[in-house]
N, CA, C and O atoms as CSV, one atom per row, in Angstrom:
chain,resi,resn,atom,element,x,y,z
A,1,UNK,N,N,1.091,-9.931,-5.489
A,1,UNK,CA,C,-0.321,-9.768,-5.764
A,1,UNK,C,C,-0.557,-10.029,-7.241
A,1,UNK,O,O,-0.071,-9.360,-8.153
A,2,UNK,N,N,-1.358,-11.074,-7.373
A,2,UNK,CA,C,-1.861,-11.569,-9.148
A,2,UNK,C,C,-2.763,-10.150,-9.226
A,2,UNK,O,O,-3.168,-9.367,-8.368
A,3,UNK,N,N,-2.887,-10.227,-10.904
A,3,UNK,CA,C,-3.415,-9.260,-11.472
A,3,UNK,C,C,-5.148,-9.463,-10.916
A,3,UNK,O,O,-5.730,-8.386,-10.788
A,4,UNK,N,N,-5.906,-10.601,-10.619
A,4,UNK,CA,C,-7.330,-11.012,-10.321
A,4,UNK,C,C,-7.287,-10.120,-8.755
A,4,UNK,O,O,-8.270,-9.568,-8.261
A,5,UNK,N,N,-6.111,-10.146,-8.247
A,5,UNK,CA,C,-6.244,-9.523,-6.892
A,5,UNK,C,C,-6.089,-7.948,-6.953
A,5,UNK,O,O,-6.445,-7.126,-6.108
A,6,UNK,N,N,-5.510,-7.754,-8.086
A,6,UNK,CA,C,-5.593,-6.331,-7.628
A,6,UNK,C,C,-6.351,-5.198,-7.478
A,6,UNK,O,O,-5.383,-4.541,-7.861
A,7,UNK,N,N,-6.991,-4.551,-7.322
A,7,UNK,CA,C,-7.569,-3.307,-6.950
A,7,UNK,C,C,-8.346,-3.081,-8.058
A,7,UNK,O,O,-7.915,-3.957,-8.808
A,8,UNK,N,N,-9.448,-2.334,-8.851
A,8,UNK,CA,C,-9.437,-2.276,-9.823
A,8,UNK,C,C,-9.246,-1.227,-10.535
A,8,UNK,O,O,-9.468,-1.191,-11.745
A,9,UNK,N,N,-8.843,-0.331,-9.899
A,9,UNK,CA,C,-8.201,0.969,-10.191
A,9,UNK,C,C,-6.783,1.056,-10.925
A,9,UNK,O,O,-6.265,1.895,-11.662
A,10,UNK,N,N,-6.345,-0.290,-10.355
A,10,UNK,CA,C,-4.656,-0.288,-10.642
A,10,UNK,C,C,-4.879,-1.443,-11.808
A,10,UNK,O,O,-3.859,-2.133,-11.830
A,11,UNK,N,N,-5.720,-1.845,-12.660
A,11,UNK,CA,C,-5.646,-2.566,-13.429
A,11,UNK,C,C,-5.293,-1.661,-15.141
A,11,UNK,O,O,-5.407,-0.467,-15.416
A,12,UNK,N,N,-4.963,-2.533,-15.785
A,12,UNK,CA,C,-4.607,-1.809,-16.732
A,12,UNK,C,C,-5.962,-1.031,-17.858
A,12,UNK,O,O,-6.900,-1.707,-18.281
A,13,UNK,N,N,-5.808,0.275,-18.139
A,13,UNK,CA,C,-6.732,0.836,-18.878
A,13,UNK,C,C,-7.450,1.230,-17.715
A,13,UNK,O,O,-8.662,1.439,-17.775
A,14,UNK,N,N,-7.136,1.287,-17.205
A,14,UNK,CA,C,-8.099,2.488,-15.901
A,14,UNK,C,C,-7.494,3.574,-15.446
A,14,UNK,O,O,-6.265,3.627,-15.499
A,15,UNK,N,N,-8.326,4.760,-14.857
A,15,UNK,CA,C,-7.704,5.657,-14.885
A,15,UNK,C,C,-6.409,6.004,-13.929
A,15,UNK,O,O,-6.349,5.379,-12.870
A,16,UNK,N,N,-5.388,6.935,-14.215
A,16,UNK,CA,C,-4.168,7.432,-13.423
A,16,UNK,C,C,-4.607,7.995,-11.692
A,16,UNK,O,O,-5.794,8.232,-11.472
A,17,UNK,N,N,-3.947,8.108,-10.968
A,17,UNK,CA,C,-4.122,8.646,-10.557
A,17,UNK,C,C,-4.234,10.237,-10.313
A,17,UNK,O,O,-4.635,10.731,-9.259
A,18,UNK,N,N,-3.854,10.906,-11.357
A,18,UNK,CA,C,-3.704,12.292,-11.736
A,18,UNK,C,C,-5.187,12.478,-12.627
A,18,UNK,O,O,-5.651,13.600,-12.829
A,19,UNK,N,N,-5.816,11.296,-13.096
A,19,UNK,CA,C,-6.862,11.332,-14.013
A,19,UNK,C,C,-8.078,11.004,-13.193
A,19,UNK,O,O,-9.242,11.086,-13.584
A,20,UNK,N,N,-7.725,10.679,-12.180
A,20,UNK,CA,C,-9.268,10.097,-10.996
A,20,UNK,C,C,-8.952,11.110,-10.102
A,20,UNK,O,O,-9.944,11.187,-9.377
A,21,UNK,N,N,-8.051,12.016,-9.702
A,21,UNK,CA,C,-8.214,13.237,-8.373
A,21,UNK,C,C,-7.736,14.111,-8.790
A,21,UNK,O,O,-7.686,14.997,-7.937
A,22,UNK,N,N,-7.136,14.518,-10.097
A,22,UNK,CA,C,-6.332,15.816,-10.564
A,22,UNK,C,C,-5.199,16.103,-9.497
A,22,UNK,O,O,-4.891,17.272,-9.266
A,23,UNK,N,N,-4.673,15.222,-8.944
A,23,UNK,CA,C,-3.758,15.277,-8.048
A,23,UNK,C,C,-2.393,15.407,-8.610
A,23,UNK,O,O,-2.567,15.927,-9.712
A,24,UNK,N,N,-1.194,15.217,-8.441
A,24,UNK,CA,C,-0.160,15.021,-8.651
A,24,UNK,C,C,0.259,13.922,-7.628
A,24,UNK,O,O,0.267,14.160,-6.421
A,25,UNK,N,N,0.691,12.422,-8.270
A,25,UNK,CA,C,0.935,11.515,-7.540
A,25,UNK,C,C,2.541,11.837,-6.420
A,25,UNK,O,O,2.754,11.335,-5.317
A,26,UNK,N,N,3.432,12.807,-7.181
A,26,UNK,CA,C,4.495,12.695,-5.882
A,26,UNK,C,C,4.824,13.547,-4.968
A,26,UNK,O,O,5.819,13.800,-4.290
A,27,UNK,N,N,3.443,14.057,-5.139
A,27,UNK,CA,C,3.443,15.656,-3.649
A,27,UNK,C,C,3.992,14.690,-3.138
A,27,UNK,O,O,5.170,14.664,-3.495
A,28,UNK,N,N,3.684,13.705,-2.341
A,28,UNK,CA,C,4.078,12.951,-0.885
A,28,UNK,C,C,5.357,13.190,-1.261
A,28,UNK,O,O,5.806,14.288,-0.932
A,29,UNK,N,N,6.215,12.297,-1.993
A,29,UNK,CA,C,7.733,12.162,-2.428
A,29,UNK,C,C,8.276,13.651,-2.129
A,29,UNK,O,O,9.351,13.687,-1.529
A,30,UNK,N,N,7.723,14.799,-2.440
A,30,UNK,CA,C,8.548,15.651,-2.292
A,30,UNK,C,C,8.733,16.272,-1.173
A,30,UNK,O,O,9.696,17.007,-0.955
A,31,UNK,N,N,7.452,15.924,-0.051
A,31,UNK,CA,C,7.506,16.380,0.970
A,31,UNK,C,C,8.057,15.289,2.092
A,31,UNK,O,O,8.003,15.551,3.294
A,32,UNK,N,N,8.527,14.193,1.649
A,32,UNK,CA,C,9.426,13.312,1.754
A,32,UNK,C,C,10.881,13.694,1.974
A,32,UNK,O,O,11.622,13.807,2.951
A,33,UNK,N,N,11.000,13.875,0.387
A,33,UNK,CA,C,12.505,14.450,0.638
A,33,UNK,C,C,12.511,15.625,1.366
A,33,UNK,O,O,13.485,15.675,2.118
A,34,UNK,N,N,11.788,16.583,1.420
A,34,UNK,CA,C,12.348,17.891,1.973
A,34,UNK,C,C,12.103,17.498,3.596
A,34,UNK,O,O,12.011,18.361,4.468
A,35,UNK,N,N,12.019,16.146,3.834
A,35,UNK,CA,C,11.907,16.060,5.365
A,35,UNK,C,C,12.986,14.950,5.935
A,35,UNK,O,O,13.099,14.548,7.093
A,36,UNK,N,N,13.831,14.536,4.630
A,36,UNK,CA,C,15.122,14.010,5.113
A,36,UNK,C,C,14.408,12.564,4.923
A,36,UNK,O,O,14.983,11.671,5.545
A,37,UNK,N,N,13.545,12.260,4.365
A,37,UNK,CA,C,12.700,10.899,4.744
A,37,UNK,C,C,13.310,9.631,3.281
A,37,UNK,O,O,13.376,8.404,3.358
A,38,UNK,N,N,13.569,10.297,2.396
A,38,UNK,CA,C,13.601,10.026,0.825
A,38,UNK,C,C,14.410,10.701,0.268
A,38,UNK,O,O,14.496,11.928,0.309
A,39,UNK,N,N,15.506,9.469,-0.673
A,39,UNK,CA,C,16.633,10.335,-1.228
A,39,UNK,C,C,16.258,9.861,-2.549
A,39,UNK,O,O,15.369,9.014,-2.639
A,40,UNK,N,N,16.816,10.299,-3.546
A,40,UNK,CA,C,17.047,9.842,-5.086
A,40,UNK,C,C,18.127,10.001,-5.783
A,40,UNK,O,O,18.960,10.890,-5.603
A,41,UNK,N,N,18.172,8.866,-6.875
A,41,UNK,CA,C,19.363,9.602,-7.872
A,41,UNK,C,C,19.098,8.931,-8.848
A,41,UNK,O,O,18.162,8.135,-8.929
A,42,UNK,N,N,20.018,9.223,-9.812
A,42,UNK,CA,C,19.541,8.931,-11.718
A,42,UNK,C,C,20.053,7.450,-11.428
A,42,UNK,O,O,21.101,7.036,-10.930
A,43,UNK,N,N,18.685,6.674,-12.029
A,43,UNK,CA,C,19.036,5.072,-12.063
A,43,UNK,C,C,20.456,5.196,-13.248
A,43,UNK,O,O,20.582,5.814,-14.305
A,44,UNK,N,N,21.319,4.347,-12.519
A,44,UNK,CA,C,22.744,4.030,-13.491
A,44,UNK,C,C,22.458,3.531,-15.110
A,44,UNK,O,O,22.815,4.007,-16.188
A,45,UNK,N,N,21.922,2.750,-14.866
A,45,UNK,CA,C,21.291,1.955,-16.014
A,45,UNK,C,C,20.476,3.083,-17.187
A,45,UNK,O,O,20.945,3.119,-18.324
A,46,UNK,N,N,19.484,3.811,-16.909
A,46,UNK,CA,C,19.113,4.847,-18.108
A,46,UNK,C,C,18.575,5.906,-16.805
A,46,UNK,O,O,17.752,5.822,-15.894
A,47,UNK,N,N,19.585,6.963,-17.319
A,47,UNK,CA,C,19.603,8.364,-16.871
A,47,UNK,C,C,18.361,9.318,-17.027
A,47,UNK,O,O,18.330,10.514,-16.738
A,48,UNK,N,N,17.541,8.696,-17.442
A,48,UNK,CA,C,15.924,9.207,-18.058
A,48,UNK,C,C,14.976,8.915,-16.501
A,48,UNK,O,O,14.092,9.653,-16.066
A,49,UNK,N,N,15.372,7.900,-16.006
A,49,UNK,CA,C,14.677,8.019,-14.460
A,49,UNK,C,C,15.322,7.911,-13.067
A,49,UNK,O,O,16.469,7.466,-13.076
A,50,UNK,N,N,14.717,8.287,-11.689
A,50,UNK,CA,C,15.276,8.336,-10.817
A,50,UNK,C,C,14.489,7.096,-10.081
A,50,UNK,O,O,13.394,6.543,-10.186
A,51,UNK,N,N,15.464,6.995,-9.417
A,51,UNK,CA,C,15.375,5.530,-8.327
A,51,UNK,C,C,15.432,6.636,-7.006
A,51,UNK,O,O,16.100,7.622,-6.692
A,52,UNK,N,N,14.398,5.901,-6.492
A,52,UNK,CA,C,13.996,6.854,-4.935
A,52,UNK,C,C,13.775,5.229,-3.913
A,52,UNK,O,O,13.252,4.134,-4.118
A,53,UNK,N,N,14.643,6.007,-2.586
A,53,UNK,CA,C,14.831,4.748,-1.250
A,53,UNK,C,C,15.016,6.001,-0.091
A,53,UNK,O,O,15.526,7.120,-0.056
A,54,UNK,N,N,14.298,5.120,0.799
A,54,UNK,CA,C,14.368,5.781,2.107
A,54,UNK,C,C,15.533,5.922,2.409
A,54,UNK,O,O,16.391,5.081,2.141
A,55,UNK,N,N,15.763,7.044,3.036
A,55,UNK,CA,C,17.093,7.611,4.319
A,55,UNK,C,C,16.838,6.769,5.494
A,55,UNK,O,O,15.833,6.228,5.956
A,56,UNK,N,N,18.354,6.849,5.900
A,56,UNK,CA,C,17.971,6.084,6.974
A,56,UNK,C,C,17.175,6.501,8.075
A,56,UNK,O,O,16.571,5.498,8.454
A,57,UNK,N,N,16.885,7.435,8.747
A,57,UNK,CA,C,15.631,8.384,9.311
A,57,UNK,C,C,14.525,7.882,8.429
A,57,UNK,O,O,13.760,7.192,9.104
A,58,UNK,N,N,14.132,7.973,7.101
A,58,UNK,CA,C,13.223,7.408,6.589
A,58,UNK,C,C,12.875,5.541,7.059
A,58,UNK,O,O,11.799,4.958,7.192
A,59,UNK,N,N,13.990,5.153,7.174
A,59,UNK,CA,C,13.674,3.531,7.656
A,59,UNK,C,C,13.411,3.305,9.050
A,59,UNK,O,O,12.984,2.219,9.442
A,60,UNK,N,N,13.694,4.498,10.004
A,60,UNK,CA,C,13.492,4.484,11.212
A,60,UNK,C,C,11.659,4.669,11.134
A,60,UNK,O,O,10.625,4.003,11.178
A,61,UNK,N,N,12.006,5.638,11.033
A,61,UNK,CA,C,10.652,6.119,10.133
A,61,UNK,C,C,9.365,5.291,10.363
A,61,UNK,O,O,8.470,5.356,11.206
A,62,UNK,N,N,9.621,4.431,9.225
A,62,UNK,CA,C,9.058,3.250,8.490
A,62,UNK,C,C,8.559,2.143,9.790
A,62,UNK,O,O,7.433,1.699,10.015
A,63,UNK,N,N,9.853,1.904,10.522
A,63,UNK,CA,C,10.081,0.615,11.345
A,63,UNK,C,C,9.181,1.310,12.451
A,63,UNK,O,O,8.263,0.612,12.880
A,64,UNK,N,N,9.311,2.544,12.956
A,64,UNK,CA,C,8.734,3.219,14.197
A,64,UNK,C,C,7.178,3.006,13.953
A,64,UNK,O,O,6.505,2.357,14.753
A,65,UNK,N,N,6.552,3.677,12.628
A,65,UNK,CA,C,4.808,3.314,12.218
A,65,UNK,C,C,4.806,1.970,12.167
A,65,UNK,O,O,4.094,1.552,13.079
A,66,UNK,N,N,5.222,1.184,11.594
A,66,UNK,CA,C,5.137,-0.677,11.580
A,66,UNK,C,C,4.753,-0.750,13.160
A,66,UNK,O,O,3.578,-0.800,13.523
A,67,UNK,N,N,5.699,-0.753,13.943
A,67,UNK,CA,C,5.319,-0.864,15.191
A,67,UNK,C,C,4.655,-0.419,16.221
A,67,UNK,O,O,4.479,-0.996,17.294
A,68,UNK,N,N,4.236,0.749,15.849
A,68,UNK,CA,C,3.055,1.593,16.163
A,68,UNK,C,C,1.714,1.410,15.140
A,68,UNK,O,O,0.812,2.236,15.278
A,69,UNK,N,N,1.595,0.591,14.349
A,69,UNK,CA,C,0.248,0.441,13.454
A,69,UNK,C,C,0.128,-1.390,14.253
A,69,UNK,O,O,-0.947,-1.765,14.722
A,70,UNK,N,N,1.625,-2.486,14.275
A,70,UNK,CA,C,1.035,-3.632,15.032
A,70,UNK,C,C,0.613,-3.224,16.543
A,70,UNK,O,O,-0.342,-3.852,16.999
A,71,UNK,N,N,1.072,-2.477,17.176
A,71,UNK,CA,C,0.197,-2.133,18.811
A,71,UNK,C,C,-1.214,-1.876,18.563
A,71,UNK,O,O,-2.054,-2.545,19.165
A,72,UNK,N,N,-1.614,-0.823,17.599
A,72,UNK,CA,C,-2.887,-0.332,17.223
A,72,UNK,C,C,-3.901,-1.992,17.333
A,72,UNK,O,O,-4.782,-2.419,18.079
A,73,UNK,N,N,-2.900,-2.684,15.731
A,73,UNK,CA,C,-4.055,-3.765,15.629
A,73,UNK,C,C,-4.330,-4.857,16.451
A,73,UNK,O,O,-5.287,-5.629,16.378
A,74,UNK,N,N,-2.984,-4.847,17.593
A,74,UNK,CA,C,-3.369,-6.006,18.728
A,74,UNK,C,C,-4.360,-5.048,19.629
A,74,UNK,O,O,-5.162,-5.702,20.296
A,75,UNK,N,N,-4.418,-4.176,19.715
A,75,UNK,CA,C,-5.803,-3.409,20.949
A,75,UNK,C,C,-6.777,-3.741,20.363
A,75,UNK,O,O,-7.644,-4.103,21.159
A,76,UNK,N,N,-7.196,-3.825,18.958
A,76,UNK,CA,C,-8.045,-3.658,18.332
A,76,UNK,C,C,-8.537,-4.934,18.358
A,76,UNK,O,O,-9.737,-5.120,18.156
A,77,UNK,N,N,-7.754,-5.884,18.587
A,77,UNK,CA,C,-8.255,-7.972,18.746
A,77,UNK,C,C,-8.041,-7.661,19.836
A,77,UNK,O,O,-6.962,-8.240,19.963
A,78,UNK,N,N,-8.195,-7.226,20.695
A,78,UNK,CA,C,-8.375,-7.468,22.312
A,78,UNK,C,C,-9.567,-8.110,22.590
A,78,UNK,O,O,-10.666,-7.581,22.423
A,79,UNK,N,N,-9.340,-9.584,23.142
A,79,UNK,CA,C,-10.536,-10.021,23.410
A,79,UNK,C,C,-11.252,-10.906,22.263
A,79,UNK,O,O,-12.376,-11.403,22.341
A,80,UNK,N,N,-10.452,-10.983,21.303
A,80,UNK,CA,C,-11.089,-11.331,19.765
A,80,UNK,C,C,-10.590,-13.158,19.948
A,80,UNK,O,O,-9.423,-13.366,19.618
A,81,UNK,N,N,-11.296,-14.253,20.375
A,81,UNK,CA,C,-10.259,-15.394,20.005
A,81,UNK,C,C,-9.464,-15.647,18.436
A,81,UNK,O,O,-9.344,-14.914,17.454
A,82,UNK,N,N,-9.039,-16.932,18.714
A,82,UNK,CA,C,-8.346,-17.090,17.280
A,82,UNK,C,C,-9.646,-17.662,16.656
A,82,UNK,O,O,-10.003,-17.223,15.562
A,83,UNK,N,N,-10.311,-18.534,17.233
A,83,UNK,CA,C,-11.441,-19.337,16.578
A,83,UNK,C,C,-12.480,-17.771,15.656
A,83,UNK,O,O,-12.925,-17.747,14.508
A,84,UNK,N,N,-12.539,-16.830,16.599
A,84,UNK,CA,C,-13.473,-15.532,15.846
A,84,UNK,C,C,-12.660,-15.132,14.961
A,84,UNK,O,O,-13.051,-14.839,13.832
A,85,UNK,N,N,-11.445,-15.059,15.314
A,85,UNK,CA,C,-10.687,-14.024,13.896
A,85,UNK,C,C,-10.900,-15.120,12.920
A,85,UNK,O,O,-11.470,-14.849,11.863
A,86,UNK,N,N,-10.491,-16.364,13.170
A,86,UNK,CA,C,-10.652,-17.022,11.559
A,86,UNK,C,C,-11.858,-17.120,10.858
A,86,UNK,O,O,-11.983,-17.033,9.636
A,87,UNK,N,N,-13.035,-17.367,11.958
A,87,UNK,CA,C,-14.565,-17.176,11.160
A,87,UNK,C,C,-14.280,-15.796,10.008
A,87,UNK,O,O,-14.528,-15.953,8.813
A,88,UNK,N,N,-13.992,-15.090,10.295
A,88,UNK,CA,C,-13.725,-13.356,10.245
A,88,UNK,C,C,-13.407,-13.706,8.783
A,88,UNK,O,O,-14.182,-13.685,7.827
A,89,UNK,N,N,-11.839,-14.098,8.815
A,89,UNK,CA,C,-10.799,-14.458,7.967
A,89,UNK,C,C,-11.922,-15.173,6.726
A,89,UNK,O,O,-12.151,-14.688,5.618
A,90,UNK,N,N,-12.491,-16.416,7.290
A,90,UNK,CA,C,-13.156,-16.928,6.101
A,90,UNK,C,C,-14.577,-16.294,5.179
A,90,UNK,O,O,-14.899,-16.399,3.995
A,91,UNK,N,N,-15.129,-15.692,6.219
A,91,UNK,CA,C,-15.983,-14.670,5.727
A,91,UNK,C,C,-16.076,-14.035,4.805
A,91,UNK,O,O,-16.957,-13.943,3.951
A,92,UNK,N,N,-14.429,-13.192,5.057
A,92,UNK,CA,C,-14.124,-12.147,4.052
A,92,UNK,C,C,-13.819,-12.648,2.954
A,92,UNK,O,O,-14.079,-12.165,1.852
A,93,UNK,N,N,-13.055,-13.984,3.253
A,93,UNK,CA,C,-12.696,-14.830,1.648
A,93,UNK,C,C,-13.497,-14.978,1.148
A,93,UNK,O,O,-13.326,-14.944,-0.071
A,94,UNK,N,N,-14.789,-15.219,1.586
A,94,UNK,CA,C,-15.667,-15.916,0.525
A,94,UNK,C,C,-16.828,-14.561,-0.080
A,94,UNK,O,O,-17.782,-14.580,-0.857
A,95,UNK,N,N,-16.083,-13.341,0.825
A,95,UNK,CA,C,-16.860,-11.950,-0.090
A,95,UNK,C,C,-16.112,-11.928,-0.819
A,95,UNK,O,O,-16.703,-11.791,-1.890
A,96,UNK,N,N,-14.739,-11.993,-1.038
A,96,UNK,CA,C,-13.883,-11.340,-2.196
A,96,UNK,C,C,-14.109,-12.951,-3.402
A,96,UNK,O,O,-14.222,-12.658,-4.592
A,97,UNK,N,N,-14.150,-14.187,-3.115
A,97,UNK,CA,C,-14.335,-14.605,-4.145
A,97,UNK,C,C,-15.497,-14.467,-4.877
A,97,UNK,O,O,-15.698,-14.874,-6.021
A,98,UNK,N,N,-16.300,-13.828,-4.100
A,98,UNK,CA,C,-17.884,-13.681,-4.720
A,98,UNK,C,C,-17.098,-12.441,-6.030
A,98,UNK,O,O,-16.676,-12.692,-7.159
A,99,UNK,N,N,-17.148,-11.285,-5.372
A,99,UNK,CA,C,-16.579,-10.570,-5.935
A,99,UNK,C,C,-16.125,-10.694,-7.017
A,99,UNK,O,O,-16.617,-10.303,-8.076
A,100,UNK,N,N,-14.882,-11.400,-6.799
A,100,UNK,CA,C,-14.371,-11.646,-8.229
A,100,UNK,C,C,-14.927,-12.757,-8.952
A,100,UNK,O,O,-14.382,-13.011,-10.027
A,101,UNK,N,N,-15.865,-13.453,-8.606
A,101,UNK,CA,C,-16.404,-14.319,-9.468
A,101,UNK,C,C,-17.936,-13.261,-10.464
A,101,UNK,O,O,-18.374,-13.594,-11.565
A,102,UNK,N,N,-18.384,-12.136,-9.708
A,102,UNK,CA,C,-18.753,-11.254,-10.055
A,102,UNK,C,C,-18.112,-10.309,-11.080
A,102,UNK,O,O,-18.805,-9.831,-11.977
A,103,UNK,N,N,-17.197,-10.112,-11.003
A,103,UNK,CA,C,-16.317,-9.412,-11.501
A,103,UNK,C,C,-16.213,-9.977,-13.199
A,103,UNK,O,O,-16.248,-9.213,-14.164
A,104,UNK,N,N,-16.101,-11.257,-13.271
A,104,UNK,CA,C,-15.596,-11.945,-14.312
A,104,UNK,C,C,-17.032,-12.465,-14.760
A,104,UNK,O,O,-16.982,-13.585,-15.269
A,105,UNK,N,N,-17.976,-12.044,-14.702
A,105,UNK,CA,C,-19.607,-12.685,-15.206
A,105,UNK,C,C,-19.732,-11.493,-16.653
A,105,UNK,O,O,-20.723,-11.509,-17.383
């Protein structure tokens, strides 16, 4: 994803996510690990951060929603041709280039 595509939240000089919801970004992560989902350890390279990867239960995990989110979105084109999804497809392109041609005025 180019920087023109990204979000504009995640662009640089905008706010954190701890600074837009007073949240703490790795509740999830921790309730991750304490569910066997996510392991970590001190990156080798500088001991100042941790490198976090799914368990393998975590990749089951992962692979089980993937394939339960593509069933979702084929019910959801039920009935949809290819000729409608691409109208669809081009539609939306030409909102997001508006957008960002908006964006950059």
């Amino acid at each position: 994803m180019s920087a023109t595509e990204m979000p504009v939240w995640w662009r640089e000089g905008t706010p954190t996510v701890r600074e837009r919801t007073g949240e703490r970004p790795i509740g999830n992560r921790e309730a991750w690990e304490t569910q066997g989902l996510l392991g970590r350890r001190l990156d080798p390279t500088d001991n100042r951060y941790n490198l976090a990867a799914l368990t393998p239960i975590g990749e089951q995990t992962a692979a089980d929603l993937e394939r339960a989110h593509e069933q979702y979105q084929q019910r959801l084109l039920d009935g949809v041709t290819a000729r409608q999804r691409q109208i669809v497809l081009d539609v939306l392109e030409r909102i997001r280039a508006n957008t960002t041609e908006l964006e950059n005025s």
